[in-house]
OpenMM code with the backbone's topology and positions (N, CA, C; nanometers):
from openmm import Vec3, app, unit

residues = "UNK UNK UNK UNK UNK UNK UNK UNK UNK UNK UNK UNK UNK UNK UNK UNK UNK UNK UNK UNK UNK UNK UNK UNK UNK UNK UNK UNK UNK UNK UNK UNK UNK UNK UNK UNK UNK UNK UNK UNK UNK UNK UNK UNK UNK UNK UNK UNK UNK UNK UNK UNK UNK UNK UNK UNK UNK UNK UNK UNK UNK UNK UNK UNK UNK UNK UNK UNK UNK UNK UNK".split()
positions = [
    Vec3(1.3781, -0.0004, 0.4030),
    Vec3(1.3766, 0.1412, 0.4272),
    Vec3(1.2327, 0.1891, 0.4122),
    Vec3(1.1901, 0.2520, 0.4791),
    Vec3(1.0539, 0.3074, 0.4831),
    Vec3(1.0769, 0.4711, 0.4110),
    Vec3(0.9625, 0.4533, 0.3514),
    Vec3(0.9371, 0.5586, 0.2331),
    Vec3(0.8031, 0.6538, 0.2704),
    Vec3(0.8575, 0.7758, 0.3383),
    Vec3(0.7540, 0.8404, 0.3920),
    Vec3(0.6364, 0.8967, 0.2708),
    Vec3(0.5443, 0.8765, 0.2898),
    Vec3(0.4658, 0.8914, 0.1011),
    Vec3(0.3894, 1.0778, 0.1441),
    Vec3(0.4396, 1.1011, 0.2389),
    Vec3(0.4340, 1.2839, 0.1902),
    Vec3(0.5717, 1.3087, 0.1188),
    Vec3(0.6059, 1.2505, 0.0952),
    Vec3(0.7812, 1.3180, -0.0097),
    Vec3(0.7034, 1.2607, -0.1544),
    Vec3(0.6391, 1.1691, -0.1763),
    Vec3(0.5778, 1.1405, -0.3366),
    Vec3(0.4845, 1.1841, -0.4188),
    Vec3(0.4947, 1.2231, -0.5160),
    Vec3(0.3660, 1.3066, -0.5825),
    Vec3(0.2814, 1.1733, -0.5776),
    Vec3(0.1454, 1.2721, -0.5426),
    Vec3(0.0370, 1.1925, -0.4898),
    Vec3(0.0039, 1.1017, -0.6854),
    Vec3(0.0995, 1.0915, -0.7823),
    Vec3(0.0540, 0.9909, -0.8499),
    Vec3(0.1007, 0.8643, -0.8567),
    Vec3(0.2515, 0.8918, -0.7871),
    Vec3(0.3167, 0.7848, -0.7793),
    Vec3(0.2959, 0.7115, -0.6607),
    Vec3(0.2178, 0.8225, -0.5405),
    Vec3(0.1558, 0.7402, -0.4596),
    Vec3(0.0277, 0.6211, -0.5050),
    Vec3(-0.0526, 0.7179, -0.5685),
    Vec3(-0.1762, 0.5917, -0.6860),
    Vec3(-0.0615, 0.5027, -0.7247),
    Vec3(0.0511, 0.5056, -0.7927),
    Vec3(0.1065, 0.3823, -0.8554),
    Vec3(0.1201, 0.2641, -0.7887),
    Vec3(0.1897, 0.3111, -0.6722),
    Vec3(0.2153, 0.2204, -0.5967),
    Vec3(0.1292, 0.1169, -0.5019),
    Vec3(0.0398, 0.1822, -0.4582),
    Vec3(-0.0941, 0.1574, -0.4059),
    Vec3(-0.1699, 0.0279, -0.5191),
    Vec3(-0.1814, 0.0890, -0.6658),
    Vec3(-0.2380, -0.0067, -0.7234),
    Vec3(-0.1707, -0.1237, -0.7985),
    Vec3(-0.0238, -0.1313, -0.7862),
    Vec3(0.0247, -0.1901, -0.7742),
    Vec3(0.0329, -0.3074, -0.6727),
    Vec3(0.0026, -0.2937, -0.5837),
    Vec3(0.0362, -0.3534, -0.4551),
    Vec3(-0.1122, -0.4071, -0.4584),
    Vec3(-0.2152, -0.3700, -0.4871),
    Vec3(-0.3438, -0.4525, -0.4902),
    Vec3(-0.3332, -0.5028, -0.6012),
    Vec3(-0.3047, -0.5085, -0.6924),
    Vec3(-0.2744, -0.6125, -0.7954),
    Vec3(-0.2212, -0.7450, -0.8034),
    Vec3(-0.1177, -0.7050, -0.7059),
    Vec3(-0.0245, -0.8350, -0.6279),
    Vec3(-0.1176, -0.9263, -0.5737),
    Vec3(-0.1989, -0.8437, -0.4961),
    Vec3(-0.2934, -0.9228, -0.3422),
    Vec3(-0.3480, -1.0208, -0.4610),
    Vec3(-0.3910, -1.0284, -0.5183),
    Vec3(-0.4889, -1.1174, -0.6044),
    Vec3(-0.6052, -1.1195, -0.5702),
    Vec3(-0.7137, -1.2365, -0.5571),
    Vec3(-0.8459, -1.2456, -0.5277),
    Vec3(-0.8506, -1.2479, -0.3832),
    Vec3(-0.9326, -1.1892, -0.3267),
    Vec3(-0.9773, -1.1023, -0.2217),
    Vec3(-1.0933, -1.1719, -0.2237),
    Vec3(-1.0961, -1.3008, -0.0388),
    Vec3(-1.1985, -1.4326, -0.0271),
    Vec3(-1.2565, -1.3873, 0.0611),
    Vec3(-1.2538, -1.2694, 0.1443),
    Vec3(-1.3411, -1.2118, 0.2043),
    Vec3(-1.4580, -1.1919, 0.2692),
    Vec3(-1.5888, -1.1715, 0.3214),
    Vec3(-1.6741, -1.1541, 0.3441),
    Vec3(-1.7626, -1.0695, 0.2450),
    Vec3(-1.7084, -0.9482, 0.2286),
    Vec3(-1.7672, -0.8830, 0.1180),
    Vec3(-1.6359, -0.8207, 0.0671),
    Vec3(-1.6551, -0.8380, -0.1030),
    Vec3(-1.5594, -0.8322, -0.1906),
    Vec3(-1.5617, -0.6917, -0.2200),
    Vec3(-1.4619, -0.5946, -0.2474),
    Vec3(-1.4822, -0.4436, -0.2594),
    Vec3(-1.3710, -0.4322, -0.3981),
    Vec3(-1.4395, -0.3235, -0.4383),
    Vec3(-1.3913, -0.3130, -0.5518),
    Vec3(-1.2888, -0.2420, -0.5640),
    Vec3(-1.1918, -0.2625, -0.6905),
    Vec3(-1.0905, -0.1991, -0.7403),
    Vec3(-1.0334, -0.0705, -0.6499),
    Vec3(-1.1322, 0.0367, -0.6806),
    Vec3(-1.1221, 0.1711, -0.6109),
    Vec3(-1.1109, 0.1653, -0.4846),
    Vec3(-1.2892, 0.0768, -0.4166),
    Vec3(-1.3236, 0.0623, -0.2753),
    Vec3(-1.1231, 0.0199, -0.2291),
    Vec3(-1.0895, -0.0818, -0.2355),
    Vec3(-0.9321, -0.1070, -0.2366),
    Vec3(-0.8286, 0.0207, -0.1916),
    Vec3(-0.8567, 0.0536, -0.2885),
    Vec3(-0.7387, 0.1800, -0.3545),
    Vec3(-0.7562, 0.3031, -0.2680),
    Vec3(-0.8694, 0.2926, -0.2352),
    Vec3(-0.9059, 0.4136, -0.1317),
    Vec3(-0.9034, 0.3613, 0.0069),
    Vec3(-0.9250, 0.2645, 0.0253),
    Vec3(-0.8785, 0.2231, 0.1841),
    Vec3(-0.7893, 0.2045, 0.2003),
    Vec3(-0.6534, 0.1726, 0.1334),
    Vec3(-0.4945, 0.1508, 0.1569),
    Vec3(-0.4243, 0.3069, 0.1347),
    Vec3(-0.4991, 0.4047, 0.0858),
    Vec3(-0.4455, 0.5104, 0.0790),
    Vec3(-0.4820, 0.5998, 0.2065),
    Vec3(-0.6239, 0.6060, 0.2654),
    Vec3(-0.6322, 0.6073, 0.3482),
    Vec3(-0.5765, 0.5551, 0.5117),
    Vec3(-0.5593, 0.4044, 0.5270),
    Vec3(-0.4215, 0.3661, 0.6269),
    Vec3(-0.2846, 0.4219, 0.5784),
    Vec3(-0.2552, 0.4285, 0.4511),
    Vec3(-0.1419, 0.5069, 0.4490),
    Vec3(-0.1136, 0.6655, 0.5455),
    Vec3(-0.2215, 0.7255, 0.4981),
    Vec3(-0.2642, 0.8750, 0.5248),
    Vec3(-0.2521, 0.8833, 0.6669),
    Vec3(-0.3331, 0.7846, 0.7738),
    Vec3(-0.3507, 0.8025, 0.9030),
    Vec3(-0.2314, 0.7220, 0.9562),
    Vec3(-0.1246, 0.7151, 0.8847),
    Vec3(0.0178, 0.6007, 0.9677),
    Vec3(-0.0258, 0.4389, 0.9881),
    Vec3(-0.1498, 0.4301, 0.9393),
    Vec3(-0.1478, 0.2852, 1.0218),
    Vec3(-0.1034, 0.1798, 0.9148),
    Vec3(-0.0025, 0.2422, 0.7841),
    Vec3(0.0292, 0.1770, 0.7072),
    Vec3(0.1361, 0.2267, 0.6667),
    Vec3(0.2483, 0.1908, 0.6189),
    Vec3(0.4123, 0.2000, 0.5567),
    Vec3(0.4380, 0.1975, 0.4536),
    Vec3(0.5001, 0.2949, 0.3291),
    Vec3(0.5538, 0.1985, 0.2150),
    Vec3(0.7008, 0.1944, 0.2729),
    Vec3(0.7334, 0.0695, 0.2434),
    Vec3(0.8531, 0.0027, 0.2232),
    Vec3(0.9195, -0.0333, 0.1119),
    Vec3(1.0522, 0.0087, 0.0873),
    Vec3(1.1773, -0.0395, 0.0307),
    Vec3(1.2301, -0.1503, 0.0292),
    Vec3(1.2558, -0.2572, -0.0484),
    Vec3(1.3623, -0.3317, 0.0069),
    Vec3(1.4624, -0.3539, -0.0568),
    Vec3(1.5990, -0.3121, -0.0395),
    Vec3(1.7033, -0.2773, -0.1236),
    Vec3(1.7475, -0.4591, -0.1744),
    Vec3(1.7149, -0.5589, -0.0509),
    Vec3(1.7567, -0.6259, -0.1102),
    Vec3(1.6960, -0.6889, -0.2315),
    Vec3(1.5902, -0.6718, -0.2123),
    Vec3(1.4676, -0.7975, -0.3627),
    Vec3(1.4756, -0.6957, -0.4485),
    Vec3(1.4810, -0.5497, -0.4339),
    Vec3(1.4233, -0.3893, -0.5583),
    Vec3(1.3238, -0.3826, -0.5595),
    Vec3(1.2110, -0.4340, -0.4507),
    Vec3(1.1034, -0.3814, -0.4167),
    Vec3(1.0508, -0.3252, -0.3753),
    Vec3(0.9349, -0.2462, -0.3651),
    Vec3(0.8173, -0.1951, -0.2937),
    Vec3(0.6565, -0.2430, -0.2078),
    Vec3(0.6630, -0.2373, -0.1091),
    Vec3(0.5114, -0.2893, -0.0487),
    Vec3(0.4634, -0.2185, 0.0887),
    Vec3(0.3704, -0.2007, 0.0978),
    Vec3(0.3027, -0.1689, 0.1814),
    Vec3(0.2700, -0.2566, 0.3027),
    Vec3(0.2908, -0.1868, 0.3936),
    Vec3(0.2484, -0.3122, 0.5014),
    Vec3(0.1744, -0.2336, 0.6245),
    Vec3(0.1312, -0.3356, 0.7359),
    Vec3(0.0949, -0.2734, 0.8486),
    Vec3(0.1957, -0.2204, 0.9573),
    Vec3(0.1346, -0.1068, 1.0118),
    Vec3(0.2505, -0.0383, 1.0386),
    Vec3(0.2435, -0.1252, 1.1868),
    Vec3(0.2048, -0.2079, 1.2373),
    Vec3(0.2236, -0.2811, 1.3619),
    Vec3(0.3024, -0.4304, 1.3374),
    Vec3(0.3035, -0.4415, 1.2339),
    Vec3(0.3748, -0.5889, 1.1700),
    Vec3(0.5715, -0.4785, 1.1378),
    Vec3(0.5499, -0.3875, 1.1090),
    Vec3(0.6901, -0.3569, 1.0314),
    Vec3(0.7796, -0.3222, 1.1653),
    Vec3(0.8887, -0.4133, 1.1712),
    Vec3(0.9933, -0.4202, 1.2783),
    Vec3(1.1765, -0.3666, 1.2259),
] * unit.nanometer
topology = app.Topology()
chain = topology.addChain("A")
for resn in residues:
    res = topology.addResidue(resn, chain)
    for name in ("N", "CA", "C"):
        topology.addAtom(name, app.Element.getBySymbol(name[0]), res)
């Protein structure tokens, strides 16, 4: 189920967000960005649609994904 994140107070939007980069782990990259740098670019694709939070009733999870991958 997709979780439109204008219905969430923008802290539980931060929760989730830094949650979900926490998961990612180490980040092998080209250039490594920090914590925030992170946190502010996934909130940002959130912001402009080109990113989803997702539900999944079956696991009781939450994740973010690309909104061109989510079918």
């Amino acid at each position: 189920m997709i979780i439109p994140w204008q219905s969430l107070p923008e802290d539980t939007l931060e929760n989730i967000v830094e949650s979900v980069i926490l998961r990612e782990g180490t980040d092998y990259g080209c250039h490594e960005l920090t914590f925030e740098q992170k946190k502010q670019n996934l909130l940002s694709q959130i912001r402009q649609g080109k990113a989803i939070i997702e539900w999944s009733e079956l696991h009781e999870s939450i994740d973010i994904r690309n909104k061109m991958e989510f079918k």
